[in-house]
NUZAKE-280555 format. One line per field, with one value per residue (C-alpha): residue number from 0; x, y, z. Coordinates in nm, 3 decimals, decimal comma. Each point is the difference from the previous one (the first is absolute). Layout:
residues N
seq: [NUM ...] .
c1: [X ...] .
c2: [Y ...] .
c3: [Z ...] .
end
This chain:
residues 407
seq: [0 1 2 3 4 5 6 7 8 9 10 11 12 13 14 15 16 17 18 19 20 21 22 23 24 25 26 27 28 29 30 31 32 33 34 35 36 37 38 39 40 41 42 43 44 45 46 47 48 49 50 51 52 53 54 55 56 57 58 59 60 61 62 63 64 65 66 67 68 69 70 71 72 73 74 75 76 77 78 79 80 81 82 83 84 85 86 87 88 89 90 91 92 93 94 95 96 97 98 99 100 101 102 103 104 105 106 107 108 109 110 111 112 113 114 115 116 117 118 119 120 121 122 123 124 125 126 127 128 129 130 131 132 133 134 135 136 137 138 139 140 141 142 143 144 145 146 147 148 149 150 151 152 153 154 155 156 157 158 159 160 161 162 163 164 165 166 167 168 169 170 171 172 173 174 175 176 177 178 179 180 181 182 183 184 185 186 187 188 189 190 191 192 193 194 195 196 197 198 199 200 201 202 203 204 205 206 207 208 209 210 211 212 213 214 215 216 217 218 219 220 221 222 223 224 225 226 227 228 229 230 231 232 233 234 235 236 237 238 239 240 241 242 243 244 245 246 247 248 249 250 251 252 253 254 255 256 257 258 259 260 261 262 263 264 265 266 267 268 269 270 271 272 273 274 275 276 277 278 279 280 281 282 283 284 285 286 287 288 289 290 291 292 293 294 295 296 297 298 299 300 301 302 303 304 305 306 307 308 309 310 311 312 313 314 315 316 317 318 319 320 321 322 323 324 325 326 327 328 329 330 331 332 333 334 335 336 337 338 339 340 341 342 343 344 345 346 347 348 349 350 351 352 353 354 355 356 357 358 359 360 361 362 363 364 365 366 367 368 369 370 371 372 373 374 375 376 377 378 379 380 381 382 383 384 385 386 387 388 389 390 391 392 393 394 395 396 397 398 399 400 401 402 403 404 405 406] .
c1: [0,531 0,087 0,329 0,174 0,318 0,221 0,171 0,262 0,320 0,255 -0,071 0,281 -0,056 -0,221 -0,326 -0,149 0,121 -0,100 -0,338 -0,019 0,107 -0,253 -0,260 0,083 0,072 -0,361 -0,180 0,271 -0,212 -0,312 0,018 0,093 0,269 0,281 0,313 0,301 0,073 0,311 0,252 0,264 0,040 0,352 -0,060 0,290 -0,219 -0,362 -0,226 -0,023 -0,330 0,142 0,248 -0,092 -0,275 -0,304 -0,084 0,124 0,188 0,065 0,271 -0,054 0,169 0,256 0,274 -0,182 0,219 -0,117 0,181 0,243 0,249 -0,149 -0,340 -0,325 -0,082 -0,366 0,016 0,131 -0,214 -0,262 0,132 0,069 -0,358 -0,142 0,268 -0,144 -0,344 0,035 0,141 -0,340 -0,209 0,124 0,092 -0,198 -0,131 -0,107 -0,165 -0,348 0,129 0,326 0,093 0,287 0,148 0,260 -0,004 -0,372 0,087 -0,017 -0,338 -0,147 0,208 -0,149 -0,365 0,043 -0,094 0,024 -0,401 0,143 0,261 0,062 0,276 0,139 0,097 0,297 0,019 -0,018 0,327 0,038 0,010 0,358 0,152 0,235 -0,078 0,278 0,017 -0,179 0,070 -0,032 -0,346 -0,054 0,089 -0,250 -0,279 -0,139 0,105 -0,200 -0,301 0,013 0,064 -0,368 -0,186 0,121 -0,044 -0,382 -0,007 0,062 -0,293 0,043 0,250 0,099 0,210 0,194 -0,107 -0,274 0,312 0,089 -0,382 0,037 0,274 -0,105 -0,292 0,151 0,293 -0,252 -0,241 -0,148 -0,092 -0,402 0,130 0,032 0,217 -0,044 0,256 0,154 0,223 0,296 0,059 0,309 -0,001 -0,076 0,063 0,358 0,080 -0,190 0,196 0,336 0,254 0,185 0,352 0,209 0,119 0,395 -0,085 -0,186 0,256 0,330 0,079 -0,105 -0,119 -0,095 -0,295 -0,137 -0,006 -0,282 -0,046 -0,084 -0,150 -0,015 -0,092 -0,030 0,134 0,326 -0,126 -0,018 -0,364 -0,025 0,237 0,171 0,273 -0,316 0,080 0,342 -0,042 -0,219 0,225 0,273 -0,277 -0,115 0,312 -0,113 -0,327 0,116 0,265 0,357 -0,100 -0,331 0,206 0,246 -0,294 -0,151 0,101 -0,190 -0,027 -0,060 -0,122 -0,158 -0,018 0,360 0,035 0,342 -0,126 -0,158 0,246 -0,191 -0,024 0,381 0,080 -0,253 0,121 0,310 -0,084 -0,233 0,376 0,127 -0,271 0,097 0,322 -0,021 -0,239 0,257 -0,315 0,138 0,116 -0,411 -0,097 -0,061 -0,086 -0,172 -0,023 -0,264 -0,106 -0,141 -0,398 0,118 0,259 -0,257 -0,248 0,270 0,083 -0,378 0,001 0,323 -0,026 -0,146 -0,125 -0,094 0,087 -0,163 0,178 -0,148 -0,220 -0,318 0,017 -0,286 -0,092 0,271 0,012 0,346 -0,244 -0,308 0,319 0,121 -0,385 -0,035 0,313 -0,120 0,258 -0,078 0,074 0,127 -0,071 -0,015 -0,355 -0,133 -0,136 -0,080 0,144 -0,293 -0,216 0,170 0,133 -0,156 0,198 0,052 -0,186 0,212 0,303 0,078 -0,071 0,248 0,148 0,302 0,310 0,270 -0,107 -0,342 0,042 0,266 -0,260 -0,271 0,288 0,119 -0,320 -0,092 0,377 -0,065 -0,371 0,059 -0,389 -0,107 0,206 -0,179 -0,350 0,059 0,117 -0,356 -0,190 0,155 -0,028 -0,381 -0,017 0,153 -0,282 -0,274 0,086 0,276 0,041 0,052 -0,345 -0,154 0,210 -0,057 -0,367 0,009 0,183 -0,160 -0,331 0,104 0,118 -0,346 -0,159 0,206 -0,062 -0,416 0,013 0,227 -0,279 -0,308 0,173] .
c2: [-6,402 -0,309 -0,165 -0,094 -0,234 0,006 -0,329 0,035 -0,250 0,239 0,388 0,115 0,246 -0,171 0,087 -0,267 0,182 0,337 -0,138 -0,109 0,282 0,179 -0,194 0,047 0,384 -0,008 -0,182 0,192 0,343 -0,149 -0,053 -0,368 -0,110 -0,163 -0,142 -0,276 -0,286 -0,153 -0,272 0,263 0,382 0,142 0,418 0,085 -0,209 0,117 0,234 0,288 -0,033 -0,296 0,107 0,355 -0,107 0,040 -0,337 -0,248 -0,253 -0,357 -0,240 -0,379 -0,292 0,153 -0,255 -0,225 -0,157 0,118 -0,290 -0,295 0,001 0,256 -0,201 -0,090 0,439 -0,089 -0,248 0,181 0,332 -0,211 -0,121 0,381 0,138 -0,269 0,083 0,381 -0,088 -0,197 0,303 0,199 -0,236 0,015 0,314 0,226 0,263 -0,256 0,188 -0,005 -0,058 -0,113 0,105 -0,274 -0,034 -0,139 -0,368 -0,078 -0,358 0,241 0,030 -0,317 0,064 0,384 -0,103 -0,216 0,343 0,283 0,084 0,097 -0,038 0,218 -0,160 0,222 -0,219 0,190 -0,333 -0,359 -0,085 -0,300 0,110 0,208 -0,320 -0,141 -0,378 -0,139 -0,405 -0,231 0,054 0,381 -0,156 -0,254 0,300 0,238 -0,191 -0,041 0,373 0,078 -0,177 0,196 0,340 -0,072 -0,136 0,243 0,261 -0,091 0,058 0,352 0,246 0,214 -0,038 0,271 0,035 0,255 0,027 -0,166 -0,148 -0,240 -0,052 -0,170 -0,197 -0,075 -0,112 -0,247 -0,108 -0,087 -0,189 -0,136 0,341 0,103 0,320 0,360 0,151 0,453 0,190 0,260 0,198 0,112 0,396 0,201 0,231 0,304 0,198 -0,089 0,104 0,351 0,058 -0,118 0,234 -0,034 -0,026 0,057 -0,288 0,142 -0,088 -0,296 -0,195 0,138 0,157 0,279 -0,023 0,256 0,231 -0,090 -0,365 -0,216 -0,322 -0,290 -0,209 -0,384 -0,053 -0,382 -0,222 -0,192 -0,309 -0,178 -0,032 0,348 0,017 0,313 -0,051 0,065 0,350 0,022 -0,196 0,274 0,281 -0,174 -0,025 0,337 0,167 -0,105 0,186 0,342 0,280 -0,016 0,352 -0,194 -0,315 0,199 0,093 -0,304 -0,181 -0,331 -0,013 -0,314 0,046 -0,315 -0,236 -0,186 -0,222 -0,090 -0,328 -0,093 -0,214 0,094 0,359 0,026 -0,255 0,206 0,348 -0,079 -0,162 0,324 0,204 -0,261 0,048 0,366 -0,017 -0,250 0,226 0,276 0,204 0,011 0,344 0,088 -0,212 0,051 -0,270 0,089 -0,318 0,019 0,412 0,134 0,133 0,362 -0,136 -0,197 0,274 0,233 -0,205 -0,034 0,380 0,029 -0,246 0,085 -0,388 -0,307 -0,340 -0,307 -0,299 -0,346 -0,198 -0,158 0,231 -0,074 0,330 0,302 0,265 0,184 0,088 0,224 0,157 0,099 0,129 0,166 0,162 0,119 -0,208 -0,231 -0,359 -0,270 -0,327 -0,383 -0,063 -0,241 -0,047 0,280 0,273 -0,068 0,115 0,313 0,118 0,123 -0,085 0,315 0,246 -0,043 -0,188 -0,292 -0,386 -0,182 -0,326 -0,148 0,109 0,320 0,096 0,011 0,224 0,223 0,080 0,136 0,173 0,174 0,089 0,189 0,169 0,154 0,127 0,112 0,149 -0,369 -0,031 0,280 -0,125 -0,357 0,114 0,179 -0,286 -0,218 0,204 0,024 -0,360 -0,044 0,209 -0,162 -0,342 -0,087 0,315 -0,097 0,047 -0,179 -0,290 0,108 0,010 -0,318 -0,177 0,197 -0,145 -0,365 0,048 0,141 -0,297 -0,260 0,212 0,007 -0,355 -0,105 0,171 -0,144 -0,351] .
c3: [11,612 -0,162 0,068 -0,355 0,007 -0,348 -0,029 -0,282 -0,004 -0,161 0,126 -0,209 -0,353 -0,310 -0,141 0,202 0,339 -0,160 -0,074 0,461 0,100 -0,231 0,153 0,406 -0,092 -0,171 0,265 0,242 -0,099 -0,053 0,395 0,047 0,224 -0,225 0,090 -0,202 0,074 -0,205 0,032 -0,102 -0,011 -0,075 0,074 -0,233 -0,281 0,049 -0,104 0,263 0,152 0,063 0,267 0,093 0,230 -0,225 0,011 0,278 -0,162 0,226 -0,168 0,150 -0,135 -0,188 0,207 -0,262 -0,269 -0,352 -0,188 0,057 -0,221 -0,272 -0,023 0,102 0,042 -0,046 0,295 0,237 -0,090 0,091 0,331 0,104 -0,155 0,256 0,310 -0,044 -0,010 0,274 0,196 -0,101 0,118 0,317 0,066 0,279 -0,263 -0,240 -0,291 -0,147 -0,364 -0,131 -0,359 -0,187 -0,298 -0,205 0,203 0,083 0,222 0,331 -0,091 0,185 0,305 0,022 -0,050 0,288 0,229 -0,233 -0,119 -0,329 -0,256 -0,351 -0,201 -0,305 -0,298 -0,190 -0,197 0,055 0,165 -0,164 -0,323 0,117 0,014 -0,259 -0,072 -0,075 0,062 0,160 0,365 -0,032 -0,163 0,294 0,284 -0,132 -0,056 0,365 0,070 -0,328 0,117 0,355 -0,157 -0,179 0,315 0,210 -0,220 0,016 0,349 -0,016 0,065 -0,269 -0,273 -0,210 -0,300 -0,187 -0,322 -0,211 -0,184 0,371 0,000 -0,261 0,085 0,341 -0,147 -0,233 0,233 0,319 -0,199 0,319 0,106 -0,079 0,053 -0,115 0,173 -0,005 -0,212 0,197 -0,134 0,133 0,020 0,196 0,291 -0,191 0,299 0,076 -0,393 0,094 0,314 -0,104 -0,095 -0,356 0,032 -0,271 -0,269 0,096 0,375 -0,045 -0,275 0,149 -0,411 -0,143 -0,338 -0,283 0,043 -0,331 0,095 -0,130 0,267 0,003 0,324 0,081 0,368 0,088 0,243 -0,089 -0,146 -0,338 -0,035 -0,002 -0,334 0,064 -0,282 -0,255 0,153 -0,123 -0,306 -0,068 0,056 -0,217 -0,278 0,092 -0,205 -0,341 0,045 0,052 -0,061 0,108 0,223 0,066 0,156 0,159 0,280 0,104 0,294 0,213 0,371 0,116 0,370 0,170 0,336 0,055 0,303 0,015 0,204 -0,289 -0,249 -0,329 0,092 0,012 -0,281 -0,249 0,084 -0,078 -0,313 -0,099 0,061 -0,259 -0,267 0,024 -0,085 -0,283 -0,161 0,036 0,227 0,316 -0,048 0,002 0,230 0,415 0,217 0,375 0,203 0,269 -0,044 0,276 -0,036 -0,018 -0,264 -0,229 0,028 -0,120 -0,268 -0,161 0,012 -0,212 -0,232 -0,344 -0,055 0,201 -0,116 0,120 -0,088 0,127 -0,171 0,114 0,285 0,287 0,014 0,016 0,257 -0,132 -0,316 0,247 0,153 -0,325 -0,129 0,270 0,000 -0,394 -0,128 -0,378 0,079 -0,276 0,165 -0,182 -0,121 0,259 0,390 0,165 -0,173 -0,230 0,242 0,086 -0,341 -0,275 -0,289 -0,231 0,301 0,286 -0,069 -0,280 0,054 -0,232 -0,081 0,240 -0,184 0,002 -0,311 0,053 0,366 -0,229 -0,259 0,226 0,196 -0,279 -0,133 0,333 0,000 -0,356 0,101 0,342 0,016 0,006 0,340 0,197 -0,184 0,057 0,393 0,020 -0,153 0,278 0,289 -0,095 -0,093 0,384 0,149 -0,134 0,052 0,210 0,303 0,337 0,083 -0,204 0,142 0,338 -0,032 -0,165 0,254 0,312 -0,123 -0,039 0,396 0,104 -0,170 0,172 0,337 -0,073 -0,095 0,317 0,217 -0,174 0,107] .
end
């Protein structure tokens, strides 16, 4: 049995904590001993396997400060990356392979007794940075250059999508190498098992029977451009009936942190959009759905819409294919790679106008939603299940393990 430590900074709910705890569950049943470690872990802000004793979760550092003053965040996720993975080096069940992501500096300090490393590239962190003047220029630069070394020093890199291949490729230019897409894929079991409650229970309002609905599900931030969503809806209203209108609704479920200043500042400006569009009245936001909740959700909604642009690589879009839902998502990054444009969804340009088009087109030929939900559920099987991803990733482990005992 090989002992597998997760080192993750943030272990709250994002696609990038999805894709983790994907990975320990997979290794988890392929017969590995996995385990977190995390410089913080709030259990009323977590994902369930998180906290329910599946997988042992360790929080270490998280007396750390995160920012003086509203800056330098980058800075001091470094310092606490390195304070955990100083704690794994050192602890009595140090494990045979640590897997990182997100901050790659607590790479050097793990390799000085851990035989192996895999570090997950979501996307090059410093390209998430604004940069704004010269000192924001001058303070990034050396953490820029040690994001690329110590990237290198990784094991095994993998990516998410042959779109962040790409970019890692061009941002780490002093990289010779090629790092292995893996894609992400969902716990397929847990959306088996879990019982569908009803849209009344889950959104506290009942609505009409005949209601058509719409779904955004994305964290609380501005990169992920949620108001495209209800920009859309607004627009939506020109393309169809009065009696047509009258049924739509948007839920807008996704990850809120009230710790987390932009979280907070956006949702309240997403309430504001609402209103000045006069689309409030059609509008429900869920901040921070549980699993049973989102899962719910996906089953009741009619269509999925997938609002940020560039994204890395999308896991909110497999949930919806394999939930048989159409998805209309902005025609870059990831969703690229998991939508087929006219087959299982729409890919179209970054404006309301262009999501309300598609949206109405699938409202007025409602066979296209159940084929388009078929095509994607197939698409899903083919080329994104969870075990193709655990096989995948269960191999790359072996590897390092065979190679570790040839040495």
């Amino acid at each position: 049995m090989t002992r597998i430590t997760f080192l993750h900074p943030d272990l709250g709910i994002g696609g990038a904590e999805r894709l983790v705890v994907d990975a320990a569950l997979a290794l988890k049943k392929n017969g590995h001993e996995v385990n977190f470690v995390t410089t913080h872990h709030d259990p009323e802000h977590c994902f369930s396997e998180t906290k329910d004793g599946t997988i042992p979760v360790t929080v270490v550092g998280d007396w750390l400060p995160r920012h003086i003053f509203g800056r330098f965040f980058a800075l001091f996720a470094y310092i606490r990356m390195i304070y955990a993975a100083s704690y794994i080096i050192f602890c009595t069940k140090r494990p045979d392979i640590v897997f990182c992501d997100l901050v790659s500096v607590c790479i050097p300090i793990l390799r000085l007794r851990i035989p192996s490393i895999i570090f997950y590239c979501h996307h090059p962190d410093q390209l998430l940075s604004q940069p704004e003047g010269i000192s924001k220029q001058l303070y990034r630069a050396p953490l820029n250059y040690l994001e690329e070394v110590t990237t290198g020093m990784a094991h095994k890199i993998f990516v998410n999508s042959i779109y962040t291949r790409n970019v890692f490729k061009d941002t780490f230019k002093r990289l010779h190498v090629e790092p292995e897409v893996l894609y992400p894929s969902i716990n397929t079991n847990f959306f088996d098992k879990t019982r569908v409650v009803s849209l009344e229970r889950v959104l506290d309002k009942k609505l009409p029977a005949d209601s058509i609905i719409l779904l955004s599900i994305n964290r609380y931030e501005r990169k992920k451009n949620l108001d495209l969503a209800i920009n859309a809806l607004a627009e939506l209203e020109k393309y169809l009936s009065e009696e047509e209108y009258k049924k739509v609704y948007l839920i807008m479920a996704g990850g809120y942190d009230k710790r987390v200043e932009e979280n907070v500042e956006y949702y309240l400006e997403l309430m504001g959009l609402a209103d000045e569009l006069n689309v409030s009245d059609k509008m429900i936001f869920l901040r921070s759905p549980s699993d049973i909740d989102k899962v719910s959700v996906l089953q009741h909604c009619t269509i999925l819409l997938y609002t940020p642009p560039n994204e890395h690589f999308g896991i909110v879009p497999l949930e919806a294919m394999y939930s048989e839902k159409p998805v209309i998502a902005h025609n870059s990054g990831g969703p690229k790679e998991s939508i087929i444009s006219g087959v299982n969804g729409y890919l179209v340009d970054l404006s309301g106008d262009a999501f309300a088009s598609k949206i109405a087109d699938l409202i007025k030929n409602p066979i296209n939603v159940k084929e388009f939900g078929k095509a994607g559920k197939d698409r899903f099987m083919k080329t994104f299940s969870f075990s193709a991803f655990s096989a995948q990733l269960n191999q790359a482990v072996e590897n390092l393990i065979n190679s570790d005992k040839k040495e």
